[in-house]
N, C-alpha and C positions, 0 to 999 in steps of 0.2 A: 276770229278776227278777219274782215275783210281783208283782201289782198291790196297791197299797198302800189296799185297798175290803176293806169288809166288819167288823163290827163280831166273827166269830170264832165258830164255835160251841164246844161240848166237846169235840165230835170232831173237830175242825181243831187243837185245841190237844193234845189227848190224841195224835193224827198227830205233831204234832211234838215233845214228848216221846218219843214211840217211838224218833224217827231219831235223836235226841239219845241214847237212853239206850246206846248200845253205847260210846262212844266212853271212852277213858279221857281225865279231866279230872285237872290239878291246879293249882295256882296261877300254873305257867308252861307254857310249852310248845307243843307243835303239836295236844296234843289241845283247848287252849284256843282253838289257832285256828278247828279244824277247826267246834267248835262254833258261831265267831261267822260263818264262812263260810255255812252252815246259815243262821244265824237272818236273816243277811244278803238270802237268796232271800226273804224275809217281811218283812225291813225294809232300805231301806236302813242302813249302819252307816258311821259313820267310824273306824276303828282306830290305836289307837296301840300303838308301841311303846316300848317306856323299857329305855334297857341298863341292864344289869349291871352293880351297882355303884354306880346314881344313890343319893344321897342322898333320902328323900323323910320330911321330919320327923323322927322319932325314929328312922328304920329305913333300910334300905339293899335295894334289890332286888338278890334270891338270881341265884345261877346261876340257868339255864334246865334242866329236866329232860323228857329225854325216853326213853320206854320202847319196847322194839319187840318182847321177846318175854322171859318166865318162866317158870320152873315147877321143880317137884322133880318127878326118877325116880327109881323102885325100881333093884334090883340087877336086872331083866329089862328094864328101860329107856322101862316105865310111866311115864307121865307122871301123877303120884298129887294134882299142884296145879300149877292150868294156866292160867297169865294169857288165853290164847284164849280161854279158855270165861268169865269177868269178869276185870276190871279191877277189882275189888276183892281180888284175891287177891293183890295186893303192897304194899306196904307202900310209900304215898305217897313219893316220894323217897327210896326203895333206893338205894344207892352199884351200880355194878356186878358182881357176883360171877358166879365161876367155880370151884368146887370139890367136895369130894365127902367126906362126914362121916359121922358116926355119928349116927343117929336123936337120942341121948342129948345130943351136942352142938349138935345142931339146933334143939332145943326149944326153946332160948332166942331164940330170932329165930322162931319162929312164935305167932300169937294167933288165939285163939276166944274162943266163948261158951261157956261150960259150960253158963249157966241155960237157951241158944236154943240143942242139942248139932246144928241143922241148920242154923244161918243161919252165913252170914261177915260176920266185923266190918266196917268202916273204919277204917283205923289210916293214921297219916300221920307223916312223922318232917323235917321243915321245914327245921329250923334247927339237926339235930342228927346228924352222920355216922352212918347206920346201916344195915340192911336186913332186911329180912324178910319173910315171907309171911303172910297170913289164911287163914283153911279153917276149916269146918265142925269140930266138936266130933267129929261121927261121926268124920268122914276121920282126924282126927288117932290116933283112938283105935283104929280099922281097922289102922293102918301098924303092923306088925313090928318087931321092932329089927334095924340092920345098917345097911349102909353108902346112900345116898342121892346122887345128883347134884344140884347145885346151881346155877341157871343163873340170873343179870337180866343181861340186854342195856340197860344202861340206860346215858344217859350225865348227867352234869353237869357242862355249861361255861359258858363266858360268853354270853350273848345277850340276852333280853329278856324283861320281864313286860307280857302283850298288856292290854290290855281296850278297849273300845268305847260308843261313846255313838250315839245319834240323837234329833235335837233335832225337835220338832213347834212351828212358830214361831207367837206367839200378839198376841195387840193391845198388848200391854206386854212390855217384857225381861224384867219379872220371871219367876224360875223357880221350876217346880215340877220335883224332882229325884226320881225313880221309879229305884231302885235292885235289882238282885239279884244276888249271885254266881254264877260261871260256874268253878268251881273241882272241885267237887265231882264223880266219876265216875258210875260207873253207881247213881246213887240219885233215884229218880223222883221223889218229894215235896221233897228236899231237896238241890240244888232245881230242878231241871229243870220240877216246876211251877211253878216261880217265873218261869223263864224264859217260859216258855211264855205267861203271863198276863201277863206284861212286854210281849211281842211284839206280841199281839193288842188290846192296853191302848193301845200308840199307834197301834196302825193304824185305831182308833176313832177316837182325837181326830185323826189325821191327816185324816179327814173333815170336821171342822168346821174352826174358827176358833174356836181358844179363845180367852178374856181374856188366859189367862198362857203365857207360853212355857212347854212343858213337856221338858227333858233326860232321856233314860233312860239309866240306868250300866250295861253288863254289866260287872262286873269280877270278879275271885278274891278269893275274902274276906280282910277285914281289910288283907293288904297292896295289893291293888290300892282301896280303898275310901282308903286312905291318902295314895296314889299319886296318889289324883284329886283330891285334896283340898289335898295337896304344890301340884301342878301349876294350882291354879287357886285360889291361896288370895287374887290380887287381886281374881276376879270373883268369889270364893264371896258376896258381900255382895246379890246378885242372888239368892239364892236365897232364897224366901220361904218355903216349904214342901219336905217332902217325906215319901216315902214307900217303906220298905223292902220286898220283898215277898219272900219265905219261906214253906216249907210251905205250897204254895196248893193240893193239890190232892188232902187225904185226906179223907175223912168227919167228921170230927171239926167241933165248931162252931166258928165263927169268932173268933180272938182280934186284939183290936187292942192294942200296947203304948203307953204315951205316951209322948211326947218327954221329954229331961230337963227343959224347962220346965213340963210340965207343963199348961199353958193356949197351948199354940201354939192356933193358930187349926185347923191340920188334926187335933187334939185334939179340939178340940170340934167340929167337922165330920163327922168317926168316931164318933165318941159320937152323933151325934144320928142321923147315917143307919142305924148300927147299929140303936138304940132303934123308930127311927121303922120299918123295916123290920120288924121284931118277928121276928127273925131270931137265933136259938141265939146269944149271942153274950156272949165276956167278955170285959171291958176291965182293962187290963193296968197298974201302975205303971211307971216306967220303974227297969232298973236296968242298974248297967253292965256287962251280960254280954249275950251273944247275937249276935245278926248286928251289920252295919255299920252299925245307927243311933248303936250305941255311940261310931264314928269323927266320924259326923257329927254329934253332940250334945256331942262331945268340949270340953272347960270352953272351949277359945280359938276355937272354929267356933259352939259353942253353938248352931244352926239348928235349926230349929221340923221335927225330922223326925221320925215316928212309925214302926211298923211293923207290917203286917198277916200273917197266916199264919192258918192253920186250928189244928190242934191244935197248939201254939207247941213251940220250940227244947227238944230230949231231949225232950219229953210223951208220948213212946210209944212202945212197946219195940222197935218196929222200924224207929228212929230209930240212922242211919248203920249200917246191916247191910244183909245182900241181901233181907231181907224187905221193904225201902223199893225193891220194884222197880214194875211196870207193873200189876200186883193190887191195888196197895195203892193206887192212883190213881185219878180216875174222872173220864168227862169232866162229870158234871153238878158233879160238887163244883169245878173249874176254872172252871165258865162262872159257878157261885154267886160264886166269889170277882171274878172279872172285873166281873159285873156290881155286884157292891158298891163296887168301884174307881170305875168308870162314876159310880155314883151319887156317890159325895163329890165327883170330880171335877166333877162338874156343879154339887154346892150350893159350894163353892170357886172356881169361875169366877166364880157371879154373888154370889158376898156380898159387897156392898157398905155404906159409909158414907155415910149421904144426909143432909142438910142442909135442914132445912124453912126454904122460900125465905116462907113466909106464917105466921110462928108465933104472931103474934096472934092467938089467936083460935082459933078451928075456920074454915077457910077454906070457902066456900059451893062444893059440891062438883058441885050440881045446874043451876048453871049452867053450869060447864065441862064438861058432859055425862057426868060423870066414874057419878053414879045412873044414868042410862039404858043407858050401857054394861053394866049389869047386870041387866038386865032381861030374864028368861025364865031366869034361870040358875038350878040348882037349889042352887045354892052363893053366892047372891045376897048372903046375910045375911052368910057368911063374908068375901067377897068384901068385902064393905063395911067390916065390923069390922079385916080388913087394913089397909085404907086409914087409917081413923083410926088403927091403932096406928103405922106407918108415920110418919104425919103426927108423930106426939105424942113418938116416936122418935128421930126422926130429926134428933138435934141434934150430929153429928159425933161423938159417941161412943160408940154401940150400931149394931151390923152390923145386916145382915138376918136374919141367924140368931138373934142377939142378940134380936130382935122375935117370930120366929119363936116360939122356946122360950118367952118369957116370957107371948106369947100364947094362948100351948097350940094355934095353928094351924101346916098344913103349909105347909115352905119355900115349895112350887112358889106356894101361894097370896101368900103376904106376896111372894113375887121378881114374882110379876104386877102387883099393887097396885102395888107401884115403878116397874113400869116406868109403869103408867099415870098415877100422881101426874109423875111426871117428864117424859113427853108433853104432861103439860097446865100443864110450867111451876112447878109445888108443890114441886117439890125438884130437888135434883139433888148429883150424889155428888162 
């Protein structure tokens, strides 16, 4: 197992995207495994499995599907669409087939893009017996008419739907829950950068000692986000925050959506690192479509969880096709989104509610050494006006952020002033 140091570059995370991207994923399976065995060498992981058939809230976990080889041949025994070459050329939970057709009757179980005549779709068929293949617009339009082999080695039986957590332990129970799907096949942005910046996300704070326990979910979207939620819905009241991550790793500027409350706390914490960065960025209303925040915002969990991504859910044409492959990814756009995580999660750890222990008054600051501690600083002035907002504050119902913003000063400065009001006895949270 890799050492759990290092705060990750683009190129380490971009490395593991690569290894990741051949594999075929889907909501269950071995290729689901294969993936969290991978992310496992970078992080420790605790894995679960859940049979077939549990109950988990509204839904029930599917058979298990797994593939082992596809493809259509010509009448010379060309392989014309060939699961080897991706795992996007079958059609997400294909039934198993064996037979041999007429181009004319084949059409109906193949899909493309006509407007993209050289990318292959993503098609997936979940909850609904079917089978079929993807392929290019060209390829389709290349094939002759005549007879066709037809092959998926595919099986669906009972087993399990996997996913994994690893938990970075912090100075309170409370959680902060860092979510991404692990479902999706060969599509690099969507989201295998998600994973990737997952990975590298807690091997940072596994470095320190944060305020909040922080949980990371790899799971298959929607039902495994269900699944975790089913299975821990005594402790879900521990979870303070959280944060989905998606689409982390194209060009595009950085979108953050809000939670359905709207004013959770990691709301305005996204908002304000976004802002304060002055960093391409648009914030998002919440609504109920898109990745897994939708599960965990869901009216009876209702939890203050947001979600972040680059160019957001469909916003780009080569959004679930083969053009969402290793091109279309970068390692700088990776480490941007990383270290924007990085930063909320630092103003999050220390925003705190303080309590002005001296509130008569403006308490005399220069005897408690609290002026001189400021002395030669070229942020002196700053420095000081912190402290008084702080002071003035700091009556149990405005954060530090809360101070922050209304101050028009930076977090790092107001979370200083705190701590040094609070060393000399003037407050405390």
């Amino acid at each position: 197992m890799a050492p759990v140091t290092g705060a990750g570059s683009g190129e380490e995370m971009y490395a593991l995207v690569e290894r990741l991207y051949p594999l075929c994923r889907s909501i269950t399976g071995d290729g689901v495994r294969a993936t969290l065995k991978i992310v496992d060498e970078y992080l420790p992981l605790q894995l679960h499995e859940v049979p077939t058939g549990t109950q988990v809230l509204d839904w029930t976990v599917p058979q298990e599907w797994n593939i082992r080889d596809a493809y259509i041949a010509d009448a010379s025994g060309q392989r014309v669409v060939d699961f080897a070459a991706s795992s996007l050329h079958v059609l997400g939970y294909s039934v198993p087939v064996s037979e041999t057709m007429p181009l004319s009757e084949l059409r109906a179980h193949l899909h493309t893009l006509p407007d993209h005549p050289t990318w292959v779709p993503y098609r997936t068929s979940y909850y609904k017996s079917d089978w079929g293949f993807c392929l290019s617009q060209e390829t389709l339009d290349a094939l002759p008419d005549g007879e066709y082999e037809i092959r998926i080695d595919s099986t669906l039986a009972d087993g399990h739907l996997t996913y994994a957590e690893h938990v970075v332990p912090g100075q309170v129970p409370d959680e902060v829950i860092v979510s991404c799907h692990v479902c999706h096949p060969s599509l690099a942005n969507d989201n295998l950068a998600g994973i990737a910046v997952a990975t590298y996300l807690a091997r940072t704070l596994a470095e320190q000692t944060p305020y909040y326990t922080y949980r990371f979910i790899f799971a298959p979207g929607t039902i495994g986000a269900i699944t975790w939620l089913a299975r821990n819905q005594e402790r879900v009241a521990q979870v303070k925050h959280g944060l989905v991550l998606a689409c982390a790793g194209d060009s595009g500027r950085l979108t953050y959506k809000r939670s359905r409350r709207g004013d959770a706390e990691i709301d305005q914490v996204m908002r304000h690192v976004l802002n304060a960065s002055e960093r391409p960025h648009e914030i998002r209303e919440f609504t109920p479509y898109g990745y897994d925040e939708r599960q965990y915002c869901s009216p009876g969990f209702d939890l203050g969880v947001g979600s972040l991504s680059r160019t957001p859910y469909a916003g780009y044409p080569e959004y679930h096709t083969s053009a969402d492959n290793l091109d279309f990814v970068s390692p700088e756009a990776m480490a941007d989104t990383l270290a924007v995580c990085r930063e909320a999660f630092t103003v999050l750890d220390r925003n705190r509610r303080y309590l002005n222990l001296s509130p008569y008054g403006e308490p005399q600051l220069g005897r408690r050494g609290l002026y001189d501690s400021l002395g030669g600083r070229s942020d002196a002035k700053q420095a000081q006006m912190a402290m008084l907002w702080v002071l003035s504050l700091s009556d149990g119902a405005h954060s530090l952020l809360d101070v922050a913003e209304r101050a028009g000063l930076p977090f790092d400065t107001v979370a200083a002033a705190a701590d040094a009001l609070r060393g000399a006895g003037l407050v405390k949270a």
